[in-house]
VOPAGU-2260 file (C-alpha; in pm, 1 decimal, decimal comma):
REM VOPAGU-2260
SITE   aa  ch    i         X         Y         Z
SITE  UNK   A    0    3464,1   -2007,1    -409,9
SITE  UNK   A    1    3332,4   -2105,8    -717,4
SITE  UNK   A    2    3015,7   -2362,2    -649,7
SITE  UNK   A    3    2945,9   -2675,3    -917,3
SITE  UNK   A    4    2621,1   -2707,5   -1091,5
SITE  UNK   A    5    2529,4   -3009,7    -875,7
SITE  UNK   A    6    2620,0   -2766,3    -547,0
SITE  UNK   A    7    2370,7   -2482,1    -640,6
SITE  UNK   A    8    2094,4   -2725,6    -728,7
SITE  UNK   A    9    2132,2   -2854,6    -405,1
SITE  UNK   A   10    2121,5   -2518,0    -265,2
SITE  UNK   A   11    1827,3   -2380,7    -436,4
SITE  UNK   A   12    1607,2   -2662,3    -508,2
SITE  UNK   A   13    1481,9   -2768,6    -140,0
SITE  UNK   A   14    1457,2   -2419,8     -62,3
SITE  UNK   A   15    1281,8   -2368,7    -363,4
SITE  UNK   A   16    1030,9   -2647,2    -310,9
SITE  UNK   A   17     987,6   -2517,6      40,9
SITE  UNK   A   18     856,8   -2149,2     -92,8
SITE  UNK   A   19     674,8   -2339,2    -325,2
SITE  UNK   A   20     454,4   -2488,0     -54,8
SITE  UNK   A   21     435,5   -2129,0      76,5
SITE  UNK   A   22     295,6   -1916,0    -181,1
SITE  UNK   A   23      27,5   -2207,7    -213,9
SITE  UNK   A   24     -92,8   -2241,0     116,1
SITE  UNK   A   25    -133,0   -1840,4      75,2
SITE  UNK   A   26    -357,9   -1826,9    -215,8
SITE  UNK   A   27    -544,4   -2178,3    -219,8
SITE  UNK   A   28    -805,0   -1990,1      -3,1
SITE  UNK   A   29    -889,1   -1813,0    -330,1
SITE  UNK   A   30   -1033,7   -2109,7    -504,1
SITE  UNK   A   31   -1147,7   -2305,0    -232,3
SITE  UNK   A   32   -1366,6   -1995,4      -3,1
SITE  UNK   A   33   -1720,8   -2114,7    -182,2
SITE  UNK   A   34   -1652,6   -2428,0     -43,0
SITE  UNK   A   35   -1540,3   -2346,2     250,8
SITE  UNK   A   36   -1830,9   -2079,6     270,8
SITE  UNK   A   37   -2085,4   -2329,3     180,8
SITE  UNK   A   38   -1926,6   -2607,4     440,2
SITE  UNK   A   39   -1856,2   -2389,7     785,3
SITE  UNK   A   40   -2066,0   -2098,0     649,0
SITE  UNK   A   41   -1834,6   -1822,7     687,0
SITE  UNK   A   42   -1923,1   -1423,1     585,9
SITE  UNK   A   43   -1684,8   -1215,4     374,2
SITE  UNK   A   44   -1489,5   -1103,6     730,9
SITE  UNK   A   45   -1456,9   -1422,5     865,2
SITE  UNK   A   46   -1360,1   -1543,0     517,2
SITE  UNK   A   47   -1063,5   -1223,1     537,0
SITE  UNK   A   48   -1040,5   -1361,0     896,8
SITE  UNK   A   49    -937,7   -1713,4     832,3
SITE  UNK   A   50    -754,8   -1643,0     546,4
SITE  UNK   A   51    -534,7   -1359,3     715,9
SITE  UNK   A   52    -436,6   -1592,3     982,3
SITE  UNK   A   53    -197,1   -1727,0     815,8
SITE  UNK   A   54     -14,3   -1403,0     769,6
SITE  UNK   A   55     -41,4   -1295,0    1133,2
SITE  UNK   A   56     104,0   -1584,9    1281,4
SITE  UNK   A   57     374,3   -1588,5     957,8
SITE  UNK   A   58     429,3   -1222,5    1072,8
SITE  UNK   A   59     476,6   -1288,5    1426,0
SITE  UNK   A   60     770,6   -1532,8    1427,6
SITE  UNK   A   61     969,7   -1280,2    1223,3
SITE  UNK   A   62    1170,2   -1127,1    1459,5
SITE  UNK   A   63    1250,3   -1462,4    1615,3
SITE  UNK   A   64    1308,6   -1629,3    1307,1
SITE  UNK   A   65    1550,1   -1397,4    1204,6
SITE  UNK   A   66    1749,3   -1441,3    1509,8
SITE  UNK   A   67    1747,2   -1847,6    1452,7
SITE  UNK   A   68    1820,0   -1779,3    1119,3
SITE  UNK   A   69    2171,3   -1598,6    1207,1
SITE  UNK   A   70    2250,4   -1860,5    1459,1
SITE  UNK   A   71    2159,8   -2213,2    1363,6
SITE  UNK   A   72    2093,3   -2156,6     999,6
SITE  UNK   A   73    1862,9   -2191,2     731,4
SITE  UNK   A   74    1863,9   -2582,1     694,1
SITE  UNK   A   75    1748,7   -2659,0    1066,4
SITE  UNK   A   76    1550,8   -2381,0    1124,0
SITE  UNK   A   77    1368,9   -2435,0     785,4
SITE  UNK   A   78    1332,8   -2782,0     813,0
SITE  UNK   A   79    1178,8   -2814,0    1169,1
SITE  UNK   A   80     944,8   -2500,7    1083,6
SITE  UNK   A   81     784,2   -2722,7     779,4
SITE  UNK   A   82     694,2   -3012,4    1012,5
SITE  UNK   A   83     479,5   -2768,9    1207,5
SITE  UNK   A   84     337,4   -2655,1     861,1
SITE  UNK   A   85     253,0   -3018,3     781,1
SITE  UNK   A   86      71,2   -3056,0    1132,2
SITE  UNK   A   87    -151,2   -2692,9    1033,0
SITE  UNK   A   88    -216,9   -2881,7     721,7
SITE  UNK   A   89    -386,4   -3165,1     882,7
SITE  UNK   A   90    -546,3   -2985,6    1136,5
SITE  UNK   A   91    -697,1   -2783,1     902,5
SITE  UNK   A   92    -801,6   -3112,1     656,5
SITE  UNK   A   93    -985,4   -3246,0     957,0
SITE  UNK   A   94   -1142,5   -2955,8    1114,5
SITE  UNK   A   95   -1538,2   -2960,1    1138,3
SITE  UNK   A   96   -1556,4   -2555,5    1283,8
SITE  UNK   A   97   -1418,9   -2169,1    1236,5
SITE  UNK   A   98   -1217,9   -2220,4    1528,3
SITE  UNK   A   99   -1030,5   -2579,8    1426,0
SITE  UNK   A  100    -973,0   -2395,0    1097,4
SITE  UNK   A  101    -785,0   -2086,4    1231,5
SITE  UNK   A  102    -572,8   -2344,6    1461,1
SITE  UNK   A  103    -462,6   -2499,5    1152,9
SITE  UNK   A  104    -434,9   -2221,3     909,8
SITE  UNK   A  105    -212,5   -1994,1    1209,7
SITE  UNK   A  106      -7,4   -2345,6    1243,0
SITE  UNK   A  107      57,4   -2343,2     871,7
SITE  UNK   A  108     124,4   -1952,4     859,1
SITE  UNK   A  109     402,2   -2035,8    1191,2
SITE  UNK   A  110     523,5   -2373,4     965,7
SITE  UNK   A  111     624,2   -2163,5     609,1
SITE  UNK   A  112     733,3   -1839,4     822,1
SITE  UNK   A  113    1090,9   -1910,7     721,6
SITE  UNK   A  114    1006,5   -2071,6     354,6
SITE  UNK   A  115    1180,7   -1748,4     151,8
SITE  UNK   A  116    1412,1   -1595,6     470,3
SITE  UNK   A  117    1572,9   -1917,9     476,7
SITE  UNK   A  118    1650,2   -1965,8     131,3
SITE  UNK   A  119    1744,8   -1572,2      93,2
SITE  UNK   A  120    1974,4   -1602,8     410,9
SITE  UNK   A  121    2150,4   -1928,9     241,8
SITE  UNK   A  122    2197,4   -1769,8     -51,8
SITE  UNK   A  123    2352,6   -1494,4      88,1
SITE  UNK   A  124    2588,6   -1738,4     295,7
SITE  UNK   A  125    2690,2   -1912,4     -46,3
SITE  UNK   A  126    2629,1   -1690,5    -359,4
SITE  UNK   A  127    2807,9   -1342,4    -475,7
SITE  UNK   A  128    2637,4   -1051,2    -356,2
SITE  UNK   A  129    2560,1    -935,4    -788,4
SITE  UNK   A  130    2388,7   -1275,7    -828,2
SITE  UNK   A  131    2134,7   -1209,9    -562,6
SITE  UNK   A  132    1859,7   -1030,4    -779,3
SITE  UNK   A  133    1822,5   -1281,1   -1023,4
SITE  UNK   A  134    1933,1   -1610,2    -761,8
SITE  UNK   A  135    1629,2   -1431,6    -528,9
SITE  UNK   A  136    1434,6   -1364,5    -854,5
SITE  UNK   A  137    1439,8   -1777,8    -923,6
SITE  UNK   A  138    1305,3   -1811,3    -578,1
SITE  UNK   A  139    1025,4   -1618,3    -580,3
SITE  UNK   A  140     909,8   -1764,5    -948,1
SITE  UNK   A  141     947,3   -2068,1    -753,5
SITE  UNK   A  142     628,5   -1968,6    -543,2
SITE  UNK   A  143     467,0   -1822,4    -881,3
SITE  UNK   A  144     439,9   -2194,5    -942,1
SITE  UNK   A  145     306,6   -2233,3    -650,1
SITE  UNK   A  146      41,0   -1963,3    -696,7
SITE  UNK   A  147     -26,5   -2117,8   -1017,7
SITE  UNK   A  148     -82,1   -2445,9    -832,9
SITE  UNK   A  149    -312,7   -2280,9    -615,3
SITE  UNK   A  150    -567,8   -2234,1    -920,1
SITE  UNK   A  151    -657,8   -2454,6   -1171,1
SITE  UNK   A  152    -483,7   -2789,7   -1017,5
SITE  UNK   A  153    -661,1   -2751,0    -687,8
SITE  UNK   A  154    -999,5   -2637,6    -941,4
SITE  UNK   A  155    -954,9   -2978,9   -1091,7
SITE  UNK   A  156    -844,1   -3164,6    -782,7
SITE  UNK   A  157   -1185,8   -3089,3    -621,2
SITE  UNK   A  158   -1322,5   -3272,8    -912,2
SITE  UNK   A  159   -1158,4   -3604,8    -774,9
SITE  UNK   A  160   -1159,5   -3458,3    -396,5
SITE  UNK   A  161   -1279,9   -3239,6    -168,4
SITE  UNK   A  162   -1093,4   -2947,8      -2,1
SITE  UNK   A  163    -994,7   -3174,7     344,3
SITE  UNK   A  164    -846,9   -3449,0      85,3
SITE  UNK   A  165    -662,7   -3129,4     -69,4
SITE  UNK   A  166    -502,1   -3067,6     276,7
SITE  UNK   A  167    -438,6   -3402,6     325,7
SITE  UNK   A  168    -240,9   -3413,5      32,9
SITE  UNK   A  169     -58,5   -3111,7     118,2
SITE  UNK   A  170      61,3   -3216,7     455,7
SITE  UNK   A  171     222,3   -3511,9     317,2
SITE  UNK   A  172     382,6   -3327,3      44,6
SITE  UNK   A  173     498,4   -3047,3     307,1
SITE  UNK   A  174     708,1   -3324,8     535,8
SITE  UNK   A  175     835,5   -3467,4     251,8
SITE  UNK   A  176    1011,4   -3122,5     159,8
SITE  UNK   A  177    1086,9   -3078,8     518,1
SITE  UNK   A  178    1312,1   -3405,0     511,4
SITE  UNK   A  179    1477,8   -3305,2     136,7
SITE  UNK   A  180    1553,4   -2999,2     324,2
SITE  UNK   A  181    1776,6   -3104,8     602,2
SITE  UNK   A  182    1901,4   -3369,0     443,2
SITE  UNK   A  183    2033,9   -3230,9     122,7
SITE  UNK   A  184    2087,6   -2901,6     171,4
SITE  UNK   A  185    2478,9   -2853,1     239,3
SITE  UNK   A  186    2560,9   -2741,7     602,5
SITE  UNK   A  187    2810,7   -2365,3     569,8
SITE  UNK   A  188    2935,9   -2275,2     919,5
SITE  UNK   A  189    2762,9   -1973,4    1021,5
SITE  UNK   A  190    2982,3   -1606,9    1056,4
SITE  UNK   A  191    2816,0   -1535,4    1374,2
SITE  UNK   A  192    2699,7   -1838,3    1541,3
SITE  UNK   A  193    2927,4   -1776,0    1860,6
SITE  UNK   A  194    2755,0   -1485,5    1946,8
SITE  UNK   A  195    2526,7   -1459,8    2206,3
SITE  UNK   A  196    2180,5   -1413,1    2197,7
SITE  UNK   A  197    2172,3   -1104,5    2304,4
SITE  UNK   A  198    2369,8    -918,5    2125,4
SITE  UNK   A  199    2190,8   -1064,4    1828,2
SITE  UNK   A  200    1909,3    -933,5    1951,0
SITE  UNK   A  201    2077,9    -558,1    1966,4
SITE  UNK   A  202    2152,5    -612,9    1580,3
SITE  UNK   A  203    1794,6    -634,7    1517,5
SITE  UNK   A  204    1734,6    -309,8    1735,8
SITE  UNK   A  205    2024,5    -153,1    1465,9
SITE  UNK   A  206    1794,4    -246,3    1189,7
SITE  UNK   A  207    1538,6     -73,3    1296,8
SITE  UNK   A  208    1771,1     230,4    1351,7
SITE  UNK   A  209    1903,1     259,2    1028,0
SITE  UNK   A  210    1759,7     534,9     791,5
SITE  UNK   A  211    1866,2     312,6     520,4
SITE  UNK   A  212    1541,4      45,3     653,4
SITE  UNK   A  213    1309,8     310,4     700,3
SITE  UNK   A  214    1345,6     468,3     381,6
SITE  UNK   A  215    1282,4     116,1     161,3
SITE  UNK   A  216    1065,4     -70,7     429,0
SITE  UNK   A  217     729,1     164,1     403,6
SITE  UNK   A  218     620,9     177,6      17,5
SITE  UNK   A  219     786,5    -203,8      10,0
SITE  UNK   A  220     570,3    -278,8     264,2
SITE  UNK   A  221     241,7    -133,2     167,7
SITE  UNK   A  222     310,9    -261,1    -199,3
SITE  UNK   A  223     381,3    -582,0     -93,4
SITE  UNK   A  224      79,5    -604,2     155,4
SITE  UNK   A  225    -150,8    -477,4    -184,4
SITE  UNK   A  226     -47,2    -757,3    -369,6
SITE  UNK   A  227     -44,5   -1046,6    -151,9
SITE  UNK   A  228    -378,9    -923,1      13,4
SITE  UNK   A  229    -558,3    -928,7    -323,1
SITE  UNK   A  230    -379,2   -1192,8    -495,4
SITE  UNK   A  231    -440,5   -1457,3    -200,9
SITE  UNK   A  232    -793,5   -1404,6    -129,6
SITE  UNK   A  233   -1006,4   -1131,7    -322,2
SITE  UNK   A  234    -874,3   -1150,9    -652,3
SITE  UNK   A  235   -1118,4   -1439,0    -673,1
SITE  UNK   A  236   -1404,9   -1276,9    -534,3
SITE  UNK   A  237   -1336,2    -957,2    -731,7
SITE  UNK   A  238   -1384,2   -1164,4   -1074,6
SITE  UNK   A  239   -1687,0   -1296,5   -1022,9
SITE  UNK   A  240   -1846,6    -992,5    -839,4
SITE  UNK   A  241   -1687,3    -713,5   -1016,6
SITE  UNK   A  242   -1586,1    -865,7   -1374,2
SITE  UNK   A  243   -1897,1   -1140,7   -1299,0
SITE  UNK   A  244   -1690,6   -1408,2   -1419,0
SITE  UNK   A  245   -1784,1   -1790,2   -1332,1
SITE  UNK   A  246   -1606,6   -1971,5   -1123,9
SITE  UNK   A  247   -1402,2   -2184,5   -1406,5
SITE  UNK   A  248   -1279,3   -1851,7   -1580,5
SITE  UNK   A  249   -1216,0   -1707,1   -1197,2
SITE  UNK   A  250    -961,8   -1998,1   -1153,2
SITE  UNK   A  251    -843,9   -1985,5   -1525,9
SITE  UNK   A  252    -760,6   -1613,4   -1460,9
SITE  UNK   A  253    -577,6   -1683,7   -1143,8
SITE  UNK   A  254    -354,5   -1932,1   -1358,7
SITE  UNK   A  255    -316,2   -1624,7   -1594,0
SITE  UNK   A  256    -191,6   -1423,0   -1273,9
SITE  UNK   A  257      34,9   -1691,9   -1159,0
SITE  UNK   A  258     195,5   -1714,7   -1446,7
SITE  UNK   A  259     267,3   -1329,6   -1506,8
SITE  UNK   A  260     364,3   -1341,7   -1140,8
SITE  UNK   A  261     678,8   -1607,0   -1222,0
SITE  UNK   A  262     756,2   -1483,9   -1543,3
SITE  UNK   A  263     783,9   -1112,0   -1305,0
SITE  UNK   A  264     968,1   -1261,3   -1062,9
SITE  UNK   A  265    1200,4   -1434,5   -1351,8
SITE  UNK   A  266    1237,3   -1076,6   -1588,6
SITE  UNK   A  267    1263,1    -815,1   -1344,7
SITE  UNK   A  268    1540,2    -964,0   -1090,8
SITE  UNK   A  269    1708,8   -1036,4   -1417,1
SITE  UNK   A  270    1712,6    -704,7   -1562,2
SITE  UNK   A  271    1767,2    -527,2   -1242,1
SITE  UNK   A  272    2055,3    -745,0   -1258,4
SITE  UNK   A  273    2164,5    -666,0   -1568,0
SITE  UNK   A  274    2150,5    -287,8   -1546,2
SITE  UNK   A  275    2302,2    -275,5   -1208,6
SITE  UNK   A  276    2587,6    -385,2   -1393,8
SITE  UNK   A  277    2525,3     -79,3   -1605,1
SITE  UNK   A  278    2527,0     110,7   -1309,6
SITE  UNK   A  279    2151,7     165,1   -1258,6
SITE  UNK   A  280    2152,5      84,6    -902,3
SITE  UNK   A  281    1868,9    -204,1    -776,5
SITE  UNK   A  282    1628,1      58,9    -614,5
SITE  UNK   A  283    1550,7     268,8    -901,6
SITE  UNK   A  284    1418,1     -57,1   -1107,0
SITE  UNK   A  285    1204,3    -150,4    -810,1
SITE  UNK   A  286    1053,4     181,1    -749,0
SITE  UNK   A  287     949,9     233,3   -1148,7
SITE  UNK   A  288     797,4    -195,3   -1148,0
SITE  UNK   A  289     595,1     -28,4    -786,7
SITE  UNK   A  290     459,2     249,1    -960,2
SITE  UNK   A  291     381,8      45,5   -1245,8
SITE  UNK   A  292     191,5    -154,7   -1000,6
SITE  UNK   A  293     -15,6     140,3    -817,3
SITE  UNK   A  294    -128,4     219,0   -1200,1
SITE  UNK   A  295    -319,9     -97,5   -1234,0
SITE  UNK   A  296    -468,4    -119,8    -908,5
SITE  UNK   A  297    -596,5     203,9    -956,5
SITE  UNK   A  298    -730,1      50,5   -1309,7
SITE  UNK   A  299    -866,2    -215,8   -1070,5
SITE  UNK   A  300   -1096,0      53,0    -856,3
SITE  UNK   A  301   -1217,6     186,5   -1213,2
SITE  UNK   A  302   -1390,5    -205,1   -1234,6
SITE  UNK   A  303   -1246,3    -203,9   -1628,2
SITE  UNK   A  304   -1486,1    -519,7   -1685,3
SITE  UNK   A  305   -1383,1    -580,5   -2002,7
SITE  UNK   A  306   -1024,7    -560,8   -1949,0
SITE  UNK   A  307   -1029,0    -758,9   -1636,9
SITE  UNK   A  308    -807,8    -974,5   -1745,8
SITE  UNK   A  309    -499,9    -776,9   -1923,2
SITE  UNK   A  310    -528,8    -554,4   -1590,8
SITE  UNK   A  311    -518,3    -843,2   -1389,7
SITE  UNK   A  312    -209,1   -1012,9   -1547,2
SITE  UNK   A  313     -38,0    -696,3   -1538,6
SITE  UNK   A  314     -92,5    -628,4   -1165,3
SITE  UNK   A  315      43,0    -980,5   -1099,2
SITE  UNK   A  316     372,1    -880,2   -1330,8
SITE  UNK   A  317     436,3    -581,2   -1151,3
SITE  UNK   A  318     350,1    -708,6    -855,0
SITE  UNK   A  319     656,9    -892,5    -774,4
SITE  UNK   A  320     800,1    -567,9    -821,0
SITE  UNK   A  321     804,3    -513,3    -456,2
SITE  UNK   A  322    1075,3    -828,0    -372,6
SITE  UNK   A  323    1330,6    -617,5    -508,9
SITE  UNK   A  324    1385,5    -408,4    -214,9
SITE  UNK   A  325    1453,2    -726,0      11,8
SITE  UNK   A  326    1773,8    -735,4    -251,7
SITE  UNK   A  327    1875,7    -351,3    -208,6
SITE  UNK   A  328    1880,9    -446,1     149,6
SITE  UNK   A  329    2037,6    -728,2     186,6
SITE  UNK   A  330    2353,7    -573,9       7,3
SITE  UNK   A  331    2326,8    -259,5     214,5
SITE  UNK   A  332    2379,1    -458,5     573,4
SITE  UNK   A  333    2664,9    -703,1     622,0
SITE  UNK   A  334    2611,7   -1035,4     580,0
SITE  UNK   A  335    2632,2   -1176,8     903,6
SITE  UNK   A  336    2306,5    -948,9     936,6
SITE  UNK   A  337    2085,1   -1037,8     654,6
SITE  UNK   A  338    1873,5   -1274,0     818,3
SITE  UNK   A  339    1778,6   -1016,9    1055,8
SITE  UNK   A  340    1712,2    -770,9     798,9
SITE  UNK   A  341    1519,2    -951,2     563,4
SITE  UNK   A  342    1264,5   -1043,1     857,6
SITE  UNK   A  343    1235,9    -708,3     978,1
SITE  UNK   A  344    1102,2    -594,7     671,8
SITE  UNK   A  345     895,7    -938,9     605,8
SITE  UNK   A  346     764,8    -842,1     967,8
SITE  UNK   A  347     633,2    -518,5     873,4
SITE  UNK   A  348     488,8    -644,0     551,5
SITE  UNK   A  349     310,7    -965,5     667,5
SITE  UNK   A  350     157,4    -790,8     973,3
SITE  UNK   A  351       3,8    -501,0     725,6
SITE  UNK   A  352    -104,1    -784,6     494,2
SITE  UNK   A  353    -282,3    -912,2     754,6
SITE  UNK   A  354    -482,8    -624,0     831,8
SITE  UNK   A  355    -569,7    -558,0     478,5
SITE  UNK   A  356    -671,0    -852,2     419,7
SITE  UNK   A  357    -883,1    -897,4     702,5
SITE  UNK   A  358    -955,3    -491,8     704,3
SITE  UNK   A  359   -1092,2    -575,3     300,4
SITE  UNK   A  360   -1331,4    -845,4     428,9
SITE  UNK   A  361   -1450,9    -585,2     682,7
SITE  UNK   A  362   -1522,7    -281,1     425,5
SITE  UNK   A  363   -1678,7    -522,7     216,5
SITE  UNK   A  364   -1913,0    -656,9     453,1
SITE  UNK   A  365   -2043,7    -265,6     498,8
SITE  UNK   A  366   -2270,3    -311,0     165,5
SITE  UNK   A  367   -2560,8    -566,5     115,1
SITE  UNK   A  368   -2507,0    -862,8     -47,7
SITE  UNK   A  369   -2623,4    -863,5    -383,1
SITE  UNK   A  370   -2911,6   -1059,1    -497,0
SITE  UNK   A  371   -2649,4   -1334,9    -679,0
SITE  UNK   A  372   -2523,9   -1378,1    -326,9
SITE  UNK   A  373   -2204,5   -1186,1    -425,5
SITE  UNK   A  374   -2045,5    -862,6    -265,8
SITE  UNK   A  375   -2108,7    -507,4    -390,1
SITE  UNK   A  376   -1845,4    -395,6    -592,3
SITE  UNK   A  377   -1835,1     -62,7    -414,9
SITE  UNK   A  378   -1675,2    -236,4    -157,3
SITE  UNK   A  379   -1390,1    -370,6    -307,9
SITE  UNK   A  380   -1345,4      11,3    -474,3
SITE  UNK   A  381   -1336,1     101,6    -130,2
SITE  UNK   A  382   -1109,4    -115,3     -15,0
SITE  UNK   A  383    -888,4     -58,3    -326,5
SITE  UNK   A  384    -842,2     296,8    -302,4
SITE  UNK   A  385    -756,7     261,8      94,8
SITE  UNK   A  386    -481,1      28,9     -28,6
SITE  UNK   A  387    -364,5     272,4    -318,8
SITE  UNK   A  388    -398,1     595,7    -131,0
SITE  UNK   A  389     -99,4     402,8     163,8
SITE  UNK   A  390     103,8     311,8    -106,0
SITE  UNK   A  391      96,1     671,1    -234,1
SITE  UNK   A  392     140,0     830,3     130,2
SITE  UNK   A  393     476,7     600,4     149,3
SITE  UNK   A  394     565,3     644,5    -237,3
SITE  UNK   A  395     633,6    1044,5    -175,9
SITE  UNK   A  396     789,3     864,7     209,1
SITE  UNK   A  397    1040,6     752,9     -16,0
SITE  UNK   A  398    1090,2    1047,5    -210,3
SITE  UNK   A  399    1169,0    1269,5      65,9
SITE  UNK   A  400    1425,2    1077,1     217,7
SITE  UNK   A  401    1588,4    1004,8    -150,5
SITE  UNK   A  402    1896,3    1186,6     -21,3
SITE  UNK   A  403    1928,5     987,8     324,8
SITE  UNK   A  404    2057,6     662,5     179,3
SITE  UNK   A  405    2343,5     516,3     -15,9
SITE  UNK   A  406    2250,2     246,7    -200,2
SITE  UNK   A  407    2558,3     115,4    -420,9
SITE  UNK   A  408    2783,7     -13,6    -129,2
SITE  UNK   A  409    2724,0    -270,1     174,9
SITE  UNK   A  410    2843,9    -146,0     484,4
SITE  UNK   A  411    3172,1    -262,0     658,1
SITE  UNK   A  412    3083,8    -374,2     991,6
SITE  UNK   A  413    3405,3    -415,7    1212,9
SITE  UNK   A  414    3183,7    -507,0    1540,2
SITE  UNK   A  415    2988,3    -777,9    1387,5
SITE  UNK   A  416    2683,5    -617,8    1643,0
SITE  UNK   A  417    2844,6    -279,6    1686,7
């Protein structure tokens, strides 16, 4: 069925919006930690701490979420999941201790939990399976804009605000998007919604089964966790330690990042699109953008001051490299399955992204403060080669399975469980 222009708009665009609102609430924290530092008076692992919330609690409702996805559908399940966001939001805005933030921030991690899931299951539902790359690619330079919200704008907002009138803000915004959502989005009956629970439940017990999961999922995972721990918290902290950069050029480089992240996002779904035509299948693109990646973080534990920048734009191009694999295996399970799929993996990588970005905070916190009132930048080396060295473990992972998995065809599933 071919969809009109009008159609996909209203397909993407809430979705969009919604994953917008996501990748913000993730890396606000980056700009805003002196203040909150300086307010609550919170040390560099109860900084990771607060901040990782959010992914734990995100994490957490995967499994579930993937289930509702397959069942009721994006729309609903989306749309109800951002009013709980908006609630975190305010919670959060009004909060006057550690505890009242981590309420809120775990509330807003539970509220955008289904923010990109949702909009990759309705895509799947709606879209050819070749569009998905550069369909999901759009997406995810949707929450580059949100990223590149999360600098500068909120850096100048605090000039006419403070951080709980940021919040404030955002909560409105969130339920606004939450209403756009289940109101414009188009409602596509669902291929398995008469199943039961439980044998739902079995199909996420197949995914985790399935060589094909096991042999992506790992370096996807550890990539993934590498970039969003670093580009939602200590990428900030890093620049002004490390590269001793003041806080107006930290915030101007995180624009930098955000953009390089959406124009990633934007290039490399489109040319693995464009070369899987070519028969270059989806995989091979995202494992040589990964690798790319691992080469400047390990630039990043050299502490290449004067190149801080460049390095730092490039790690937030190749980032995105790591989204690619949600692609490979969506088109590798059938359809009726790709909610469940897609969350498995998020599971795995928003759990690990928790720990490292917590688990950061923590190896950091083993050196003195300096006398600036900064962080030693022998702790983020540490922490940086930890990060690197699990990527590597799971980069030669994938290698040794290499022969395990076909990637070019989905699989025909006659028992829609089975």
């Amino acid at each position: 069925m071919s969809l009109s222009f009008v159609r996909k708009l209203q397909i993407f665009l809430p979705f969009a919006f919604g994953y917008f609102l996501s990748y913000l609430y993730r890396v606000i924290n980056a700009v805003l930690s002196p203040n909150l530092v300086t307010d609550i008076g919170l040390g560099p692992a109860e900084l990771g701490l607060l901040t990782s919330t959010y992914f734990i609690t995100f994490a957490a409702f995967q499994l579930p979420l993937g289930v509702l996805l397959d069942r009721f559908g994006p729309r609903k399940i989306e749309a109800a999941l951002l009013v709980v966001a908006a609630s975190g939001a305010l919670i959060f805005a009004f909060a006057e201790s550690m505890n009242g933030l981590i309420v809120g921030r775990a509330l807003i991690g539970l509220g955008v939990s289904a923010c990109l899931m949702a909009a990759f299951k309705s895509f799947v539902m709606w879209f050819p399976i070749q569009q998905l790359p550069r369909i999901n690619g759009f997406q995810m330079a949707m929450g580059g804009l949100g990223a590149l919200a999360g600098t500068t704008p909120v850096e100048i907002a605090l000039s006419f605000t403070d951080w709980r009138g940021v919040f404030t803000g955002l909560a409105i915004f969130t339920l606004a998007v939450a209403v756009a959502i289940f109101f414009i989005v188009p409602e596509r009956k669902m291929e398995s919604c008469d199943l039961g629970v439980s044998d739902q439940i079995r199909g996420i017990g197949q995914v985790f089964k399935d060589i094909r999961f096991w042999r992506i999922a790992p370096w996807t995972t550890f990539s993934q966790t590498t970039y969003l721990s670093i580009q939602g918290l200590w990428a900030g902290p890093w620049l002004r330690d490390v590269a001793g950069m003041e806080r107006s050029g930290v915030a101007e480089t995180l624009m930098y990042v955000a953009v390089a992240m959406i124009a990633g996002f934007i290039i490399l779904g489109t040319v693995a699109e464009r070369l899987s035509r070519k028969g270059i299948p989806l995989m091979t693109v995202a494992a040589c953008g990964m690798c790319l990646f691992m080469v400047q973080l390990l630039l990043l534990i050299f502490e290449p001051v004067r190149w801080a920048v460049p390095v730092m734009i490039l790690f937030g191009f190749f980032g995105t490299s790591g989204i690619l694999p949600y692609a490979v295996l969506s088109q590798s399970f059938p359809s009726h399955r790709s909610g469940r799929v897609n969350t498995a993996l998020n599971l795995l990588v928003f759990l690990s992204a928790f720990l490292a970005q917590w688990g950061i905070g923590a190896i950091i916190g083993q050196w003195m403060v300096t006398e600036t009132g900064g962080y030693s930048p022998m702790g983020y080396r540490a922490a940086f080669f930890v990060l690197l060295g699990l990527q590597l473990l799971t980069f030669f992972w994938f290698l040794f399975t290499s022969g395990r998995l076909g990637e070019k065809h989905r699989v025909s599933d006659e028992n829609p469980e089975g």
